[in-house]
Every structure is written in C-alpha cells, then in structure tokens.
C-alpha positions as CSV (number, residue, x, y, z in Angstrom):
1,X,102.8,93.5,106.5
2,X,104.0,90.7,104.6
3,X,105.1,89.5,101.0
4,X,106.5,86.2,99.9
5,X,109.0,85.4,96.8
6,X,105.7,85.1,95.0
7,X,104.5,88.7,95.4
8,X,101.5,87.5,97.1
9,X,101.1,90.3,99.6
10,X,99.3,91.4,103.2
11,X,99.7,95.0,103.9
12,X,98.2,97.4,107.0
13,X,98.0,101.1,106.3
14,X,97.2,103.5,109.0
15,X,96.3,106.8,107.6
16,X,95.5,109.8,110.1
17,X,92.2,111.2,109.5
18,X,94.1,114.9,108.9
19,X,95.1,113.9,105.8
20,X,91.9,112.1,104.7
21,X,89.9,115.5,105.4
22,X,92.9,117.6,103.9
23,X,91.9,115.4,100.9
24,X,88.7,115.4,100.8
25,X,88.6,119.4,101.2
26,X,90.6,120.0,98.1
27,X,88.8,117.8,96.2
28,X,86.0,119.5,97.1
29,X,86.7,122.6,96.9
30,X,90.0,122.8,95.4
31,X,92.8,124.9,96.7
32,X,93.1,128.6,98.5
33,X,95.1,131.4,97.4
34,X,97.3,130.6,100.1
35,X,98.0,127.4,99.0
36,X,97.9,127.7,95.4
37,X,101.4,129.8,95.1
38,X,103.3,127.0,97.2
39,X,104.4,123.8,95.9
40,X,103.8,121.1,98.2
41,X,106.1,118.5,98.7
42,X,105.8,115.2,100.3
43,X,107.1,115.0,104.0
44,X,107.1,111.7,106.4
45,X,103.9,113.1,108.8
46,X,104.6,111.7,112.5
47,X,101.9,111.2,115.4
48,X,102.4,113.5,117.9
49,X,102.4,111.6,120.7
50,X,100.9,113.9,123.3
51,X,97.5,114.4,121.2
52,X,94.9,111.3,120.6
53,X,95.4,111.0,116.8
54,X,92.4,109.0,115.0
55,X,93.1,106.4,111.9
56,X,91.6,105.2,108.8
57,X,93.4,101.4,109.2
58,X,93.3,99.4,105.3
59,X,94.6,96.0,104.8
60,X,95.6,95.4,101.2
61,X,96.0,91.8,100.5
62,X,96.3,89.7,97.2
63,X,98.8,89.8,94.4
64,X,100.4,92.5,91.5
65,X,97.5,91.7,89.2
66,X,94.5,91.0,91.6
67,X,94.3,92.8,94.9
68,X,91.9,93.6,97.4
69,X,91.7,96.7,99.7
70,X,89.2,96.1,102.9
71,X,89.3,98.3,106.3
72,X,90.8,96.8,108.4
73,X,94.1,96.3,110.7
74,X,96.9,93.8,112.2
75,X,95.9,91.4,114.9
76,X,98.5,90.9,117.2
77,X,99.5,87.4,118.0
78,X,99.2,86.1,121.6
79,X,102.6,84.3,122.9
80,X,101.8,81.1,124.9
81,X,104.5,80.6,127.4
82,X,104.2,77.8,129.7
C-alpha cells in the first residue's frame, strides 16, 4: 500500500481464508482440550505454493482518525511503451 508524510493511507490485506475459519471456529465454539494447554504464538503463515490458496482481499484507506475498511484489492497499473 501506500502512506504519505500526512498519514493519509491506502493499504491491501490478503488474508487466507484458513485463518478466517480458524477464527470464526473459536469464536464459535471456543477452544479444544488440545488447544487449550498450548500457548499459541504468532508465526509469519506463508502460501504454499503447490496448493490453490483462497483470500479474503481488504483495502483500508483514510487517515489515523477516520478510516475506512472495504473488500477489496490492488489494481495493477498497465505500462504503455511505445
């Protein structure tokens, strides 16, 4: 995304669909027995890249005080060369 010296900001989140479930399910049902006794910690999740991964894609644009969060992703820009 983007941000200027302002802190006016354009941000694109792509969130795998796992973890949007994995959320859901435990706050629907809170955690298993399993689960409980672990402490989770916060790892950097990578695509795998031999599996079709779906995405939840957000754009978060505004600034610090008033912000807006819409689905959505980046458009690429076309390149003209002539």
């Amino acid at each position: 995304g983007k941000q200027d010296m302002d802190l006016n900001m354009e941000y694109y989140v792509k969130i795998p669909w796992s973890i949007i479930k994995q959320g859901a399910q435990y706050s629907l049902f809170g955690k298993n027995k399993e689960q409980s006794g672990k402490q989770d910690k916060d790892a950097i999740i990578r695509a795998d890249s031999t599996k079709k991964t779906r995405y939840l894609n957000l754009k978060i644009k505004g600034d610090i005080d008033n912000y807006k969060i819409t689905l959505g992703k980046e458009r690429k820009k076309s390149i003209d060369i002539e």
